[in-house]
Structure formats: structure tokens, C-alpha cells
N, C-alpha and C positions, 0 to 999 in steps of 0.2 A: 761551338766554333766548328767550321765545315772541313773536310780537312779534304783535298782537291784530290781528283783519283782520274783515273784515266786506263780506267778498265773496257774493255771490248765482248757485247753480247753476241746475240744470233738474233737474225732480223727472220721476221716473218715471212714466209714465202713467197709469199703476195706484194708486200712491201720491197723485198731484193728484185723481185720480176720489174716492177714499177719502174725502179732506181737503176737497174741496170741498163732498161731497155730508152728510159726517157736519155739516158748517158750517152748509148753506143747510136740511138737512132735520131739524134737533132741532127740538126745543122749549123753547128756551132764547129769551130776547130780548136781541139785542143795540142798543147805542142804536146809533140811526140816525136823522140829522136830515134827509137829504134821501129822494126817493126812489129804485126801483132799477132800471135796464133791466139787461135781457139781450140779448146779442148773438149768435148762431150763427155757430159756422165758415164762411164762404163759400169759401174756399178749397179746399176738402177738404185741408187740409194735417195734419191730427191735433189741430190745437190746439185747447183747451179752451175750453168758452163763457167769454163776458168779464159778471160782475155787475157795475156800478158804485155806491157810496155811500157817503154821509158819517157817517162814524160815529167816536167821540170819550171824550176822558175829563177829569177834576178834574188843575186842574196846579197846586199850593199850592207856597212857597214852605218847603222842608226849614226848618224851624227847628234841630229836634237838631245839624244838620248844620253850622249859624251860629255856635252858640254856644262862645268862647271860653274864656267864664272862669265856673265857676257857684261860687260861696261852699260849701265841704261842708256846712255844716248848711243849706244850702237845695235840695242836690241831691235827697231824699227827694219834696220838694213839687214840685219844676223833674219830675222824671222819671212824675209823675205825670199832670201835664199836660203835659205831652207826646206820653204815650202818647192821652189825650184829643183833642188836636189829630190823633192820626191816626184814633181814634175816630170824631169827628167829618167827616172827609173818606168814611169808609169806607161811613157811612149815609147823608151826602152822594150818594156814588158810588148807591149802590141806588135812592135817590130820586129820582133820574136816567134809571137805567135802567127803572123801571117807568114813568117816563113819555116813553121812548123819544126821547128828545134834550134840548137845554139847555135849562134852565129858569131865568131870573131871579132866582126869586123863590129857587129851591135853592140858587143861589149868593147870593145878601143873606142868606137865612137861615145858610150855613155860615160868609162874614165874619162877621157881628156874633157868633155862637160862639167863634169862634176869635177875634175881639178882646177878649170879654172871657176867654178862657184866657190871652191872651198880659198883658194886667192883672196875674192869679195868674201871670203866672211871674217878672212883672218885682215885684212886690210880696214873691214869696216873695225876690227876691233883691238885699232892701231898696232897690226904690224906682227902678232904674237898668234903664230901658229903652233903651236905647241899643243895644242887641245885636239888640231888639228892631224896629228901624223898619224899616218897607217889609215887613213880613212877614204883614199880616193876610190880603192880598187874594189869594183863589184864581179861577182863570178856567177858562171852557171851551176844549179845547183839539182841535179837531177834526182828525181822520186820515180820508184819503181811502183809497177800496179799492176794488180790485176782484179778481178772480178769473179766474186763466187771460190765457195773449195778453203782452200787453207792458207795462208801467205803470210807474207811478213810487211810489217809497212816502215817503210823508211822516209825518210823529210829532214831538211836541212836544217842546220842549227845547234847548240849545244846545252841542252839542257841535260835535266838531272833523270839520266834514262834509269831504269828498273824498280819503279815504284808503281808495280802492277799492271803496266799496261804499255799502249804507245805513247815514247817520250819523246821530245827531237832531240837530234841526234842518237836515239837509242834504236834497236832493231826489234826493242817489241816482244822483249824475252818476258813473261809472263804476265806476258796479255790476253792469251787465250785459257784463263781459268774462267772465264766466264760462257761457256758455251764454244766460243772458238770458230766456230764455223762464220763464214756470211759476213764479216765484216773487212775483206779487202779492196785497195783503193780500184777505180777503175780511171780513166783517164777521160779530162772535157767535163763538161757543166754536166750538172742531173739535170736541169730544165733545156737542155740541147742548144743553148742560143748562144753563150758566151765563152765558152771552150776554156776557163779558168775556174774550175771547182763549181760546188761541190762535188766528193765522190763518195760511191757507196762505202768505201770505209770510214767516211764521217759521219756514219750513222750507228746509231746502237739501241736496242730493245731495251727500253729503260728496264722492263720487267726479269731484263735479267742479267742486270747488275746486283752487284749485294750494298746493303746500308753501309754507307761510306761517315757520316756526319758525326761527329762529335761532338758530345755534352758541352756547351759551355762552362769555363770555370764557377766556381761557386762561389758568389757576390762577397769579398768582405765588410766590416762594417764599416768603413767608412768609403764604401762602391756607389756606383749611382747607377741604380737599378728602374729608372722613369723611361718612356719615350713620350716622344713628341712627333707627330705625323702631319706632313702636308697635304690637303688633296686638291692636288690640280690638275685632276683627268686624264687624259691619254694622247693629249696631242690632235694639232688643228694641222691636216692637210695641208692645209695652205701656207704652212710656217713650214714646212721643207724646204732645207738646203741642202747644197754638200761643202758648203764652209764650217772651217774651225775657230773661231775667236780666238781659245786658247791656244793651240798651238803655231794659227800661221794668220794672227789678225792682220786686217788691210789687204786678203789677199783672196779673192774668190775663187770658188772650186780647190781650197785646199785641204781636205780630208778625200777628195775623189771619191766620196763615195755620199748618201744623202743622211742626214740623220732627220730622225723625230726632238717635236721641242715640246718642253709643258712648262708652269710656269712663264717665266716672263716673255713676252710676246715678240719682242725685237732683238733676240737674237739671230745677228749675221758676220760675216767678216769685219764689217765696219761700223760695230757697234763698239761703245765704249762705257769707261762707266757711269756717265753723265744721261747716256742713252737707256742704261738699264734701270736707272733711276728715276725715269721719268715713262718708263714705260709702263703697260698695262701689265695685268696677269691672269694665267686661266687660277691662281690659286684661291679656295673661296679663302682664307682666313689672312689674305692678302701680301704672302711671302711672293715678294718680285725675284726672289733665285732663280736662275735658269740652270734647268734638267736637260741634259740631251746625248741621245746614242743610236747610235746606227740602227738601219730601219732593218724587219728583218721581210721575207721575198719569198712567196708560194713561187717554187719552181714550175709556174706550171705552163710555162710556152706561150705566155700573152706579153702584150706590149703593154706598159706604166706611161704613164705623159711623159716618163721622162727617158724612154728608149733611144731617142737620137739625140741626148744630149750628156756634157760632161757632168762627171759625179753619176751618170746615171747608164742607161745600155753601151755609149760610146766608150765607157770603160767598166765592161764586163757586169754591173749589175744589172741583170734585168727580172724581171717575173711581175706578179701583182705584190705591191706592197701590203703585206700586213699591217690592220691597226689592230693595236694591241685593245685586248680583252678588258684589262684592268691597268695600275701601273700602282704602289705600293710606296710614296716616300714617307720612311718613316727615321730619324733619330734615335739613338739608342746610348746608354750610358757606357760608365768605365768598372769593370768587376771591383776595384782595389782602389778607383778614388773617384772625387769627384770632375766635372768635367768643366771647362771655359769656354765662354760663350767664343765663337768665331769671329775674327774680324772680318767685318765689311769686305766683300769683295774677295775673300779667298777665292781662290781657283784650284780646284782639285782634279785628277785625269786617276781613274782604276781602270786595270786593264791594259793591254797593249794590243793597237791595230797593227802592229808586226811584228807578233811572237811569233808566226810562221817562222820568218826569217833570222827574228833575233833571240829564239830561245825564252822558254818559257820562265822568266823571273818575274815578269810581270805579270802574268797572264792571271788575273784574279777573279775574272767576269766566272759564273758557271753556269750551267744549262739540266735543267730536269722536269718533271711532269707533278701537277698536281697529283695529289696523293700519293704521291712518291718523292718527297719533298726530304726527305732522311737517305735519297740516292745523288747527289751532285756531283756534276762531268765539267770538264774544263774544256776537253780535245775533242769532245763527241756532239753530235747535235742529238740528241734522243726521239724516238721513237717511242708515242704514248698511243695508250691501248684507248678504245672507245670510251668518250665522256672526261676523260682527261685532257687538258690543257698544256701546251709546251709552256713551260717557265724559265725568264732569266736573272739571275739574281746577280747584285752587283757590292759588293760591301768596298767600303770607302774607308781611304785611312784614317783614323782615328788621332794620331798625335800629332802637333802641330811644333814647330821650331820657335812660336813666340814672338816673330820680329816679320816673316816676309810673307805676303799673302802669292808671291809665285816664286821662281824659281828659274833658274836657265834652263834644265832640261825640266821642268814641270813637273820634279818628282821628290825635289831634295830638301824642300822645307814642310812637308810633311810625311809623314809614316805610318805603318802595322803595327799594334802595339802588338807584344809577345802574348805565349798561347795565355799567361797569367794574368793579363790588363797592362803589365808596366811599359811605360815607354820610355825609349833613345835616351840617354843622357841630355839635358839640355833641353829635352821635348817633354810639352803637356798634354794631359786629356784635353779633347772637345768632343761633341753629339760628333758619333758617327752616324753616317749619312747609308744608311742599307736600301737599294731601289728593288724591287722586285714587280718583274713584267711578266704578264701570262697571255699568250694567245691561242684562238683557235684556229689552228691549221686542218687545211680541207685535209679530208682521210684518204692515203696510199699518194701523197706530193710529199714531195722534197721538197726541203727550204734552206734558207741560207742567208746568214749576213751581210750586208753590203759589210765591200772595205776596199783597200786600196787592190788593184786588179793584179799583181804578183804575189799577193797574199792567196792566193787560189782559195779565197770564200771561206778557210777553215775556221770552225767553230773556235778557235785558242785566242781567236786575233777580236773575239768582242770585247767592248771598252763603254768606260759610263763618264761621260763629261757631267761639273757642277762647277756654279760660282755664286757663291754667299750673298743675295742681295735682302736677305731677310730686312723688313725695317728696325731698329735696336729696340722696341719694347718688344716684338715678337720673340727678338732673337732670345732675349733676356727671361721669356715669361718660357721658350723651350727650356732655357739651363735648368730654371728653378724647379720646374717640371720632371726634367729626368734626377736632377740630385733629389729631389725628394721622392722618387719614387714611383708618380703617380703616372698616368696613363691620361694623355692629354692629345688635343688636337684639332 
């Protein structure tokens, strides 16, 4: 079992020169509310100049995320607005950045939107606001930075700070056991064009991190120790979008940002499951599921087809898109019992595209280097040494609730089973679903996830969409496969 860590190395020196210089010398703006010194090495020690500045982003209160219970004939209208409420943050966010720090009057102007969206959603779902309160008000959410030397890195949000490294909401108290030096934030894009992350403190020297990973538990007898593996390649160019079926179906450019698809060929906003049923697949052994997660982007100052368009430059993503190396879908059993086939059509979401903002409970995506595969990062993008490959691995809930293939917020009818196998009261085993992606990144470039553009690019906020379109003797020939043991595919 991986157990998530978010510890801070020392970048190589050639790499910090790279990272800082492609940062401080685009032409990109990044918001910045105070001013900036610089500082020269006095020591002659090697260390790199220090910039310092305040620089910041929109922190709204997740709605999607809150919501319990939506009435089905109101989800059409609820998912609508929703996607709107991020809409709205996202031109929020621009309106910002072109005026290079907080603005008042762009936050009164973003409440009073989003309260009357959260009206329509509490109207679409006859009248019962209550799921709705305390969620209009979004704020300025300021991050301090600097570049090179020693610093502290701060970022909005509430998570579970002092578990070795930088937390959000934490200030980063025992983060520098790992070398220390070279991993402060600096403010604007590393690739110079879109002035929203990434910065040199999302970066870290995989090699000098320490093994983080934990043994998984030790199978009892009646565990299901088999997998079952799909392969359905790496994804066809031309299936790029930046729509979410699951979270903002019927509604284009609602992830703003592009993802990769493998597996079934017609996933878009306005696909359904009559669509995915009848669609093609890149999978040879013929599973129609659709796989899909945000592309990830050599920071390296080129233009992608999709620079002047939404989901893509026009909201902050820009660089060449990486195609992934390999991509790894593989099922895997339950330590302590056996597992249940999935229903048709599950929808599962790992990961959160805004754990920036909303604290890392979600954030399950990790990030590492081949042959460094017993070091995983959550909050870091890593740095891998010559011949090594960047990796991201994605583990998928495991227990399922028995009755609803979604959920209002996308997260509540299935779960984590505990560090021991067992799940939720109420909840069974099924094949979890583990992706694992590796690419090769050009050597001394910055890279970065697409996501939504006040997520500033960070590493915390990658996420792994799936939906269950396996056909039933496939799905049925994976159970039998992982409860008995065997290694299948």
C-alpha cells in the first residue's frame, strides 16, 4: 500500500537554472500583489538568487463536492450549473490575472454570480437550499514565493499539515529533511506563456527523496490475490477534449482543461450510455470502458493546436502535449475477501482537480520515476535522473455501496478500503482499478498538468476518470480471474 508523502528534495543545478529562468523570463503574467527583490549569493556557496513575492489565486467553496442528495430529474439542471459555477471562477481567475493581483470588485462581481447560480440549483431541486448554505463566498487566497536559497512555501486550503513536508494549509515544518535547499516556489508559469504555475517549488529530485511505499497487507485466505489487465494503448490525439461526462455531462469545455482517452472511442460531453455501448475501442481484448485524465505539457514555450482555444492556452494550459510512454490498466484483488464483479456503467472519479484549493482529502493521484517506484509524491512533480521515465499512478476505490453506479458529489457510493482490505460498513469488494502512466519528458523542461487555471498547474490536483463499460462475460471472466488468483489479461 503507498502511503502519500510530500517531502522536498534539492534540484540539480542545471535543472533550478532551467526552471527559474524559463519562470522569471517568459512572457506570461503571473498575479503578483506585492513587489519583488532579488538577492545575490554572498557566500559564493553555489546557491541560487533568492526572488521574493506575493502572488495568489480564487479559493470558492467546492459545491459538486457538498452535495448529498440531488433529486434525478433535477440532476440535468444541478450539473449544468455547476459546471457554470466553475465557469465562472475560471474567468474570475483571468480577470485577475490581467490585472495582476486581488481585485474587490472581481470577487463581488464572482459572488453575486455564483449566488444567483446556487438560486438555480437550489430551485432546480424544488426549493431546498440547505445543502446550499455558506457556499456563495469565494476569496483571495494569497501564496508567498520565492526562488532558490531556503523558504517556506505556503498555499491555501486545509489539509493535514506536518506529515513531512509541504501540506496545504501547513507552513512546511519538516519539509526540508530532505536536502532542503532549491525547492522554493517562484511566481508565473515555468514554460513563460500562461502566468498560472507551475513553479520551481513543484519540483523535487526524485533521488533525493527517501522510500516512502509500504508493503501491502498480507493476503488472507480467503483474499483475492489475481489481476486482470486491460491494454488499450496510450490514447489517440484526436480523441482529445476538455469535456467531463462525469462530472458536467451535456456540457462542453467543462473540465477546462484537455484530457487523454483510451479505451472507448466516443467519449465527450454528450455521450451517454447507449453511446458507449455501441462505440468502438482501442482495447484489444474488447473492454468498451472509458479511461481518461488530464494530459500532462513539456513546458517548453511552443504552441499545441489548441493554444487559442478553451480547455486549452485560452485558459492557461499551454506547452506540447505529452503522449504517454505506456499507460498500465490493470485490476487487482481484495487482501481479506473476495471481490464483485462491477455494475455496468460504474463511474468512478480518484483524485481531486482542486485539491489546490480544497485541501488535500482527495488527492490520491501520485507522481514518481521509474526505478524509483518505492518513492511516491502527491504535491511534487519529480525530477528523474537520465533513462528514467516520469510516472503517474492512480489507485481507484476499491469498495462499492451495492446499489448506485454514481452519486451526487461522484464520491459517495464508492470508497478506500482500510490499510487491512476491509470496507465501510454496507460496502463490498470490487477489481480495483490501479492506472499507471509513464512518460518521457525532454531532459532540463518543466512539465505540468493541465487543470482548471486557478488550480496554478499543481501537481496535488491530478485526477483519473473511469466508467465500467466492460461487456458481462469479460467483466465476469476478470472476477473469476482475480479470486482465483491467477494473472490474466
Amino acid at each position: 500500500m503507498r502511503q502519500r508523502t510530500h517531502k522536498r528534495g534539492r534540484f540539480t543545478n542545471k535543472t533550478v537554472a532551467v526552471v527559474a529562468a524559463l519562470a522569471l523570463g517568459g512572457g506570461g503574467a503571473a498575479i503578483v500583489a506585492a513587489n519583488a527583490s532579488a538577492h545575490g549569493d554572498r557566500g559564493g556557496s553555489g546557491r541560487n538568487t533568492t526572488v521574493s513575492a506575493r502572488a495568489g489565486t480564487i479559493q470558492c467553496p467546492d459545491v459538486g463536492q457538498k452535495l448529498s442528495h440531488v433529486p434525478a430529474k433535477a440532476r440535468p439542471e444541478v450539473d449544468k450549473n455547476l459546471a457554470e459555477l466553475d465557469n465562472q471562477v475560471a474567468t474570475a481567475y483571468q480577470r485577475m490575472n490581467r490585472q495582476r493581483g486581488s481585485s474587490q470588485a472581481v470577487l463581488s462581481r464572482l459572488n453575486d454570480e455564483r449566488s444567483r447560480t446556487l438560486d438555480d440549483i437550489g430551485s432546480a431541486m424544488g426549493g431546498d437550499n440547505t445543502q446550499l448554505r455558506g457556499m456563495t463566498d469565494c476569496t483571495w487566497q494569497e501564496v508567498a514565493t520565492t526562488t532558490g536559497g531556503k523558504g517556506r512555501f505556503g498555499r491555501p486550503g486545509g489539509g493535514r499539515g506536518g506529515q513531512g513536508g509541504d501540506q496545504q494549509g501547513g507552513d512546511g515544518q519538516g519539509g526540508d529533511g530532505q536536502g532542503g535547499e532549491g525547492a522554493n516556489e517562484v511566481p508565473g508559469n515555468a514554460g513563460g506563456q500562461a502566468g498560472n504555475g507551475p513553479s520551481q517549488d513543484d519540483f523535487v529530485d526524485i533521488t533525493q527523496v527517501r522510500p516512502n511505499v509500504q508493503e501491502p497487507p498480507r493476503a488472507r485466505k480467503n483474499g483475492s490475490t489475481g489481476t486482470f489487465t486491460s491494454d488499450c494503448g496510450v490514447g489517440d490525439p484526436a480523441l482529445r477534449n476538455s469535456d467531463n461526462v462525469i462530472v458536467a455531462p451535456g456540457v462542453g469545455n467543462g473540465a477546462h482543461h484537455m484530457h487523454d482517452y483510451v479505451g472507448n472511442d466516443s467519449n465527450s460531453a454528450f455521450a451517454d450510455n447507449r453511446t458507449f455501448e455501441q462505440a468502438g475501442t482501442s482495447c484489444a481484448n474488447g473492454d468498451k470502458s472509458t479511461y481518461y485524465w488530464p494530459v500532462l505539457r513539456a513546458q517548453d514555450g511552443t504552441n499545441e493546436a489548441d493554444a487559442d482555444q478553451l480547455g486549452g492556452g485560452q485558459e492557461g494550459n499551454v506547452g506540447t502535449i505529452l503522449t504517454p510512454k505506456s499507460s498500465t490498466l490493470e485490476f487487482r484483488g481484495n487482501p481479506r475477501s473476495k471481490v464483485t464483479a462491477m455494475p455496468k456503467f460504474l463511474r468512478i472519479i480518484t483524485g481531486d482537480a482542486k485539491a489546490f484549493t480544497n485541501g488535500d482529502a482527495n488527492a490520491n493521484a501520485s507522481w514518481s520515476c521509474t526505478g524509483f517506484e518505492d518513492r511516491q509524491l502527491t504535491d511534487k512533480y519529480p525530477l528523474c535522473p537520465e533513462g528514467s521515465s516520469v510516472t503517474r499512478t492512480f489507485d481507484f476505490q476499491s469498495c462499492w455501496d451495492g446499489k448506485n453506479i454514481d452519486s451526487a458529489n461522484h464520491r459517495d457510493h464508492v470508497a478506500f478500503a482500510a490499510e487491512d482490505g476491509s470496507c465501510p460498513d454496507g460496502f463490498q469488494a470490487i477489481p480495483q482499478l490501479v492506472n499507471t502512466i509513464t512518460y518521457d519528458v525532454p531532459a532540463n523542461t518543466p512539465y505540468a498538468v493541465d487543470g482548471f487555471p486557478e488550480q496554478l498547474h499543481k501537481p496535488i490536483t491530478d485526477h483519473d476518470d473511469f466508467i465500467n463499460v466492460m461487456p458481462d462475460d469479460l467483466m465476469n471472466k476478470a472476477v473469476d480471474c482475480i479470486n482465483r488468483g491467477k494473472q490474466c489479461g
